[in-house]
N, C-alpha and C positions, 0 to 999 in steps of 0.2 A: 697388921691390917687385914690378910687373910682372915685372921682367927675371928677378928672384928665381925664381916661378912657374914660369916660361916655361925656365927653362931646368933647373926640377928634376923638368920634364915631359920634357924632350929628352933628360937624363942616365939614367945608370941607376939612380940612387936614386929612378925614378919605381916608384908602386905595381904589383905583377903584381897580371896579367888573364889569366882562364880563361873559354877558350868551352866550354861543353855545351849537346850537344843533351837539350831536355826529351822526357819517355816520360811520356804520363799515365798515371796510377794504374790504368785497369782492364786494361790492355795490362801490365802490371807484374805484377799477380795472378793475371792466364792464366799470365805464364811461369812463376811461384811456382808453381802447380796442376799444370803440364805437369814440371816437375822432378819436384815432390813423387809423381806418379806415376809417372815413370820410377822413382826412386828404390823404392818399393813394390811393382813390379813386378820390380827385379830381386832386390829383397830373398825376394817369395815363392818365384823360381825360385830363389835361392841355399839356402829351406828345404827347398823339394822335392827339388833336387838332394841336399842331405845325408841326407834322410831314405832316398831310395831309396838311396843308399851305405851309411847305417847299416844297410837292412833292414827297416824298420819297416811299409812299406806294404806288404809281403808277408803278416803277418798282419795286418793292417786288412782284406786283400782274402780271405782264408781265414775272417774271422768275418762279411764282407758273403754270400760263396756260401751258410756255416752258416744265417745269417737267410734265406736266399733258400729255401734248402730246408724249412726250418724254416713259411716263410707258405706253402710248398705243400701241406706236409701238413696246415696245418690246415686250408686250403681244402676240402681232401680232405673229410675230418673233417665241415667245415662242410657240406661237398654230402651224404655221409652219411645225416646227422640229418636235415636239408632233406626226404631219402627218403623217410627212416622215418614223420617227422612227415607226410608225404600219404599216404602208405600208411594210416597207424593214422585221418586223415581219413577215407581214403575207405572205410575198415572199420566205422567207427561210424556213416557214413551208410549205408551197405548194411545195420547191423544196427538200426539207427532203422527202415528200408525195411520192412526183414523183420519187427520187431517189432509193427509199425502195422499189418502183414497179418496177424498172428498174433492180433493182438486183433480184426480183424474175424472171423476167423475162429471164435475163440471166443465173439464174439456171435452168428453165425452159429447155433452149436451149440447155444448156449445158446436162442434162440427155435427150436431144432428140436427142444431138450429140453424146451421147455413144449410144443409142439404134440403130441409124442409121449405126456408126461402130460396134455394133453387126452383123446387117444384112449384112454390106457387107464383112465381115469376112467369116459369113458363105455364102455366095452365091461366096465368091472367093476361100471357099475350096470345093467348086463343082466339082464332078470325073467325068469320061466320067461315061455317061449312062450305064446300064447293065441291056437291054429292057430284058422283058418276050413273045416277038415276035410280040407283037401291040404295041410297044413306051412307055407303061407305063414303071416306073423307079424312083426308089429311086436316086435321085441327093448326097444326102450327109445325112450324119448320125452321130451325133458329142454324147457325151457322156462323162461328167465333174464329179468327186468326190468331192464333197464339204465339208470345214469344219463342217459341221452340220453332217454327215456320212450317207450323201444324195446321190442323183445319178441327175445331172439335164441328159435330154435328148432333144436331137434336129432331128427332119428329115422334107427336103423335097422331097415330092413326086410328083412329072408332066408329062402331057401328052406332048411331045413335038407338035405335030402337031398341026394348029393352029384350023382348025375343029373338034377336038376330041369331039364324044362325052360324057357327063353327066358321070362318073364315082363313084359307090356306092362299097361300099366294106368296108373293116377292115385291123385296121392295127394292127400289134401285135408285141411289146418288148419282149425281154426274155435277161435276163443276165447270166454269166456263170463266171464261178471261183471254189472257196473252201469256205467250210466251215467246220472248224477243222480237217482240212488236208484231206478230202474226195471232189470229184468235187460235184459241187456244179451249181442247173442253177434255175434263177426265172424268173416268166412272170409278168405283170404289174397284183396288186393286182384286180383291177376289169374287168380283159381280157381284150381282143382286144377292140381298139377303132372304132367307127365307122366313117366313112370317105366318103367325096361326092366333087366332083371339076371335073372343064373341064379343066383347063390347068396345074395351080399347085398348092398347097397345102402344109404349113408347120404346125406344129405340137410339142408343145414341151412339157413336164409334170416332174415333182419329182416321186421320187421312194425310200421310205424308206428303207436302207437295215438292215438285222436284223447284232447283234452286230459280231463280230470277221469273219464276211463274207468278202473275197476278192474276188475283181471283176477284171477281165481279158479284157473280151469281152461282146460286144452288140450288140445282132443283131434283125433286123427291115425286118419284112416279111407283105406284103401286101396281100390279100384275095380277093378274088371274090368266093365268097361262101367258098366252101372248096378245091378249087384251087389257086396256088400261083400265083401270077404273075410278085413279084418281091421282092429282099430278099439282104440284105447287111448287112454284121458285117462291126464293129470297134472297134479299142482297147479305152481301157478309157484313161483317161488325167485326171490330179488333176487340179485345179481351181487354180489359182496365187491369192494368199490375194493382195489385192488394196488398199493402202496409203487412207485415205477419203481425206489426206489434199495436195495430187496430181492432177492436173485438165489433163483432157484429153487432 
């Protein structure tokens, strides 16, 4: 039985034997991956190649220049409007500017048009003259109560003729009324004012009255030394409160 074995190992009826050398697996998948890209690599150049044979990439590159000109002018376009829209910025703030000046201005005008119907308010409640024998003459004498428990006061005083000359002198307020049911008279707190004009002269000032004082009358006497020369009362008037949000 041995001899059997032994000699069907030495004959050629013994079994074949193959040597291989083993490749592990991830050294196996590199060279699968390294084929598989040669292979895709020459595959793309073999499309490119046909293609530039067929022709094809000549207009592919003729509708790339078309787009390329095509984003220039809208760029254009775009910088354009970009302009305009600062432009038309900077016109609406220039005319904001302008407009904000336009409204002082017209308040401006506006308080230069009540002052000027101030004036001629009072120069149209002008009384005839009432000379002291050379023309001088208190024109008018006006005299307001005001919320504040003020006294505003107005006079003017002129020479009518048109040579007169140089007039120096004083003018003197005095008020009259009660004060706790006894009459009552006051002069302006720092005396007569002093006064100088050739033709005519207005004059207006506050006069603080003390508290529970009513006033009646006002009267305005002008001075040449210590001779009069011309002298008018008037009754008082309270002052109309004014709306701020009424325009003249």
């Amino acid at each position: 039985m041995r001899f059997k074995l032994l000699a069907r190992r030495l004959t050629v009826s013994a079994p074949r034997m193959a040597v291989r050398s083993h490749l592990p697996w991830p050294f196996r998948w590199v060279a699968m991956a390294i084929m598989l890209g040669l292979c895709g690599a020459i595959g793309l150049w073999a499309f490119e190649f046909g293609k530039g044979i067929a022709g094809l990439d000549s207009g592919a590159r003729k509708e790339l220049d078309a787009l390329r000109t095509e984003v220039l002018q809208l760029r254009d376009e775009r910088d354009k409007a970009q302009s305009v829209l600062n432009t038309s910025s900077s016109l609406m703030t220039t005319e904001k500017a302008a407009q904000g000046q336009l409204v002082a201005q017209i308040r401006k005008l506006e308080a230069d048009n009540r002052a000027l119907r101030d004036d001629l308010g009072f120069f149209e409640k002008l009384i005839p003259a009432t000379d002291g024998g050379d023309g001088l003459a208190i024109r008018s004498l006006q005299a307001e109560l005001l919320a504040s428990g003020q006294i505003r006061w107005q006079v003017l005083v002129l020479q009518p003729s048109k040579n007169a000359p140089e007039f120096k002198g004083k003018l003197e307020i005095s008020l009259m009324g009660q004060l706790a049911g006894k009459p009552w008279n006051m002069s302006l707190p720092g005396g007569p004012q002093a006064l100088a004009f050739r033709q005519y002269l207005r004059m207006e000032g506050l006069i603080d009255l003390p508290p529970n004082a009513v006033v009646k009358n006002i009267s305005a006497k002008v001075l040449d030394g210590t001779t009069v020369r011309a002298v008018q009362t008037s009754a008082l008037t309270v002052a109309t409160p004014v709306n701020p949000t009424t325009r003249p």
